[in-house]
ZADRENVEX-137962 format. One line per field, with one value per residue (C-alpha): residue number from 0; residue in one letter; x, y, z. Coordinates in steps of 0.02 Angstrom, whole numbers, m for minus. Layout:
<recs>
seq: [NUM|...];
type: [A|...];
xx: [X|...];
yy: [Y|...];
zz: [Z|...];
</recs>
This chain:
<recs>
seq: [0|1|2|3|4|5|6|7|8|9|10|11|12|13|14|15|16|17|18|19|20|21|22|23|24|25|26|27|28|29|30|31|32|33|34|35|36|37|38|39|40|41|42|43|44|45|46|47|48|49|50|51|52|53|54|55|56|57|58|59|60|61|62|63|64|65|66|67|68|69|70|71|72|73|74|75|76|77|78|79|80|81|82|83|84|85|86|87|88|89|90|91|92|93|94|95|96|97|98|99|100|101|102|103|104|105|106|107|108|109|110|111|112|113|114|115|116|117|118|119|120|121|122|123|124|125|126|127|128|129|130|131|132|133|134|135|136|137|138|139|140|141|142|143|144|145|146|147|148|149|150|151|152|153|154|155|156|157|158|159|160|161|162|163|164|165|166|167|168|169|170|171|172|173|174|175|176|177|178|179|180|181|182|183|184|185|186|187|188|189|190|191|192|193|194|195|196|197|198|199|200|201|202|203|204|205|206|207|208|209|210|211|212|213|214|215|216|217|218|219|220|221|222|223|224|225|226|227|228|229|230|231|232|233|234|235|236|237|238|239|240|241|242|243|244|245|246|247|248|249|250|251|252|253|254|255|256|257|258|259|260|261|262|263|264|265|266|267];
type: [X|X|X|X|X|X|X|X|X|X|X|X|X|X|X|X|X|X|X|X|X|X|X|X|X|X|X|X|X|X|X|X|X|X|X|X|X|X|X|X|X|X|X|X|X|X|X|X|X|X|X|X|X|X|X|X|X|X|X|X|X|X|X|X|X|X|X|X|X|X|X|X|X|X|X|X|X|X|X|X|X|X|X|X|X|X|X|X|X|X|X|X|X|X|X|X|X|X|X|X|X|X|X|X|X|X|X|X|X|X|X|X|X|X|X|X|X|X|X|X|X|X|X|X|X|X|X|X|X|X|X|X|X|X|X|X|X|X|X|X|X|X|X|X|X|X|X|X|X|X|X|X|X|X|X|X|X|X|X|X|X|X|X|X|X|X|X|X|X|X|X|X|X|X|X|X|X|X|X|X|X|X|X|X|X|X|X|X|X|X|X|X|X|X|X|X|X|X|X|X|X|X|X|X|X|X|X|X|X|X|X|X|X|X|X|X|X|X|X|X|X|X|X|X|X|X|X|X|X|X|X|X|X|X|X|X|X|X|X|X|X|X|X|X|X|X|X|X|X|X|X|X|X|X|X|X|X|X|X|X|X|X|X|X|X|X|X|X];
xx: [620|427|393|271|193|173|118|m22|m99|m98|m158|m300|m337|m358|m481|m590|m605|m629|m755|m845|m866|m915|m1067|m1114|m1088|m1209|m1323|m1353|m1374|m1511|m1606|m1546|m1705|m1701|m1510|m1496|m1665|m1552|m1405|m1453|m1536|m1370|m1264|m1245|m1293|m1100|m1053|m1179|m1095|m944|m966|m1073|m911|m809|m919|m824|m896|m939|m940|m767|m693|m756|m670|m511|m583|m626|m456|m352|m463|m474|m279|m262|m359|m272|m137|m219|m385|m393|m534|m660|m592|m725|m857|m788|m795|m978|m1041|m975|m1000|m1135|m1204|m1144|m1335|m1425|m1594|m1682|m1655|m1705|m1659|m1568|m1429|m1433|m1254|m1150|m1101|m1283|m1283|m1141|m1241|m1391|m1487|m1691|m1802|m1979|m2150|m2315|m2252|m2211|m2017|m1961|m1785|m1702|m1509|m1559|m1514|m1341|m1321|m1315|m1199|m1073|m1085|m1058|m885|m838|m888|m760|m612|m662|m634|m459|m403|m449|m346|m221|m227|m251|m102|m162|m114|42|180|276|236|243|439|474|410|519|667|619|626|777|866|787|858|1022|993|979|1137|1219|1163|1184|1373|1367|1362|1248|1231|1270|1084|1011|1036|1006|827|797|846|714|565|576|560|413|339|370|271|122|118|114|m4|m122|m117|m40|76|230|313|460|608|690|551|609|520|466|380|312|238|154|79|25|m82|m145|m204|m297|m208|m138|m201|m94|m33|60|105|180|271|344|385|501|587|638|719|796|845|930|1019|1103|1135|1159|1195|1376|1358|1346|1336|1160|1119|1109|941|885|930|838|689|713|737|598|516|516|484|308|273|309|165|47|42|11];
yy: [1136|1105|923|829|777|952|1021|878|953|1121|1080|971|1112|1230|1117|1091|1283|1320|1185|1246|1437|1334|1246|1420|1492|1336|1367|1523|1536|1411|1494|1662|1744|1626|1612|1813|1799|1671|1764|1961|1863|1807|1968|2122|2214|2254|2071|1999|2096|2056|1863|1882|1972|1833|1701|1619|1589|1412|1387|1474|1394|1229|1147|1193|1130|959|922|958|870|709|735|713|602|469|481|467|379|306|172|324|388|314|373|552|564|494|638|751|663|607|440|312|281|398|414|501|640|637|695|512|528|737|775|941|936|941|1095|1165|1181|1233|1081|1103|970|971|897|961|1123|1054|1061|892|912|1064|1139|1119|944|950|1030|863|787|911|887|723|756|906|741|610|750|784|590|600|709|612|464|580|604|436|340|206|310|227|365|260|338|524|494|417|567|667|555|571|783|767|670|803|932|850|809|991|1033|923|1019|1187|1122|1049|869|833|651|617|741|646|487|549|599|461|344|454|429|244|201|325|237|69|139|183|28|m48|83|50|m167|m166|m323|m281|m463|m408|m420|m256|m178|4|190|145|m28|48|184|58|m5|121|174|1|32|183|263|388|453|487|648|610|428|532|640|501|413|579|563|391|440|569|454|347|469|521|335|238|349|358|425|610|723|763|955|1044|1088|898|853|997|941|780|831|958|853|709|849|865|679|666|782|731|557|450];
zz: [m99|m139|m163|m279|m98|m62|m242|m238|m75|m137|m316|m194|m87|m225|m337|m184|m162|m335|m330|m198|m296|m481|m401|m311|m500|m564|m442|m457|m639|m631|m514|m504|m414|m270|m242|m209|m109|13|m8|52|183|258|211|189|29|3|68|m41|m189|m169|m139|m327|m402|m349|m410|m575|m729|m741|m922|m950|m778|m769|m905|m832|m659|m751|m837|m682|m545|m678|m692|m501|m492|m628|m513|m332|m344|m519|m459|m477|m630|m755|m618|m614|m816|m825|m738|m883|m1032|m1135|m1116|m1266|m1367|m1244|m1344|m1196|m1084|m925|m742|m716|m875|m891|m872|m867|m1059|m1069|m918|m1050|m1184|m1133|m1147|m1106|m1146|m1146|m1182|m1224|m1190|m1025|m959|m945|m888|m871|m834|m621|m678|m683|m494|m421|m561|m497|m339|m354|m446|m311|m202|m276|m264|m99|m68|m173|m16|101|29|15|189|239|321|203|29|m28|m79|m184|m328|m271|m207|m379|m434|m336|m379|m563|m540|m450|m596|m729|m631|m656|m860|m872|m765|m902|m1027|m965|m952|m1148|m1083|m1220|m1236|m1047|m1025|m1158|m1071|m894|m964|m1079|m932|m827|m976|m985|m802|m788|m952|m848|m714|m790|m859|m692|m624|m766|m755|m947|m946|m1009|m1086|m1153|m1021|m1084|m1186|m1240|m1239|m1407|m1357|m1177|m1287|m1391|m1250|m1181|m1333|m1360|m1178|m1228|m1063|m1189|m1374|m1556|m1498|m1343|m1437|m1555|m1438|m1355|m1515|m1560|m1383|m1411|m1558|m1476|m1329|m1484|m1551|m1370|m1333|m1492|m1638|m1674|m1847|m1777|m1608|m1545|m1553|m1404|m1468|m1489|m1306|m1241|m1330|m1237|m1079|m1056|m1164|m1020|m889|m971|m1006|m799|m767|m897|m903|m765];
</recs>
């Protein structure tokens, strides 16, 4: 059975490739001209086309690129996290543009400034930006790698699937509140562990999905609409556990356990 261990190096290996064919993409639609003059210098005329055919298209690809790499690397090198992002976005009260703060929302829009009719920055800018951010998840793999990388959290995660895979066996056999809890159970220790992963001190000595959620929003490690997905799990993780006054659908518990399948992969 694939492991998270396993689906992290391939979801690694794969962003690093992908990577590699967006900043060809970047390049060449900066400089188009040049970057076929070096290319049909190296291949062949049918080599060269088919390495241009295979080139993505950075403004439809990237953003996909972005989310996943910054997902990864939440997860596996969070201290570069902040420095990942700041090559994307915007600078907070930018009032110039230059070559040292042009970023690749800038690259995504088109951005071209100039000056006396002179080009003062231009989309070339944003070449190195990436780079740098192909650079940091380049880095993420070598942690991975490295005997150093704690795997603490990647066999929790492994336990965690292997307990979800169980909440739904429960279900599929109409064990509804016995899946309910399984998953529920599941949710709040993953909750607890973000927590952890993210320095938020949790005071309360049995604080609940609804109070870790809090936290976790106060945190900013998560916005309103995963809060309020959460918020509806713990609910539903009530109803399976406390609520007496009437059986849980079977609907409700599946919503909580798939529901907690996604929260597993999304926040970290």
């Amino acid at each position: 059975m694939s492991t998270n261990l396993d689906r992290f190096k391939k979801d690694l290996a794969r962003l690093i490739a992908l990577g590699g064919n967006l900043e060809n993409a970047m390049q060449r639609s900066v400089m188009q001209t040049e970057f076929d003059k070096v290319l049909h210098s190296q291949f062949s005329k049918d080599e060269a086309a088919a390495f241009l055919k295979d080139l993505p298209d950075f403004h439809k690809v990237y953003d996909t690129w972005y989310s996943e790499s910054l997902a990864l690397l939440r997860q596996l090198l969070p201290d570069r996290v902040v420095n990942f992002v700041s090559f994307y976005e915007k600078p907070k009260g930018r009032k110039v543009t230059d070559y040292s703060n042009y970023v690749i929302q800038d690259f995504l829009q088109g951005l071209r400034v100039t000056f006396a009719g002179q080009t003062k920055v231009d989309a070339s800018a944003a070449i190195p930006q990436f780079r740098q951010q192909l650079a940091i998840v380049e880095a993420a793999k070598r942690r991975f790698e490295s005997s150093l990388f704690e795997i603490r959290q990647i066999v929790q995660a492994d336990l965690f699937d292997s307990e979800i895979d169980a909440a739904r066996e429960l279900l599929k056999h109409k064990f509804l509140r016995a899946a309910g809890a399984v998953a529920g159970v599941v949710l709040e220790k993953h909750l607890r562990q973000v927590c952890d992963d993210h320095k938020i001190a949790v005071t309360k000595k049995n604080p609940t999905i609804g109070d870790l959620n809090e936290l976790l929003k106060k945190g900013r490690v998560i916005d309103v609409p995963p809060w309020r997905h959460i918020s509806l799990l713990g609910d539903l993780r009530n109803l399976c556990d406390h609520d007496k006054d009437r059986e849980p659908t079977e609907q409700e518990v599946s919503d909580l356990v798939e529901g907690t399948a996604k929260v597993l992969k999304t926040i970290f």
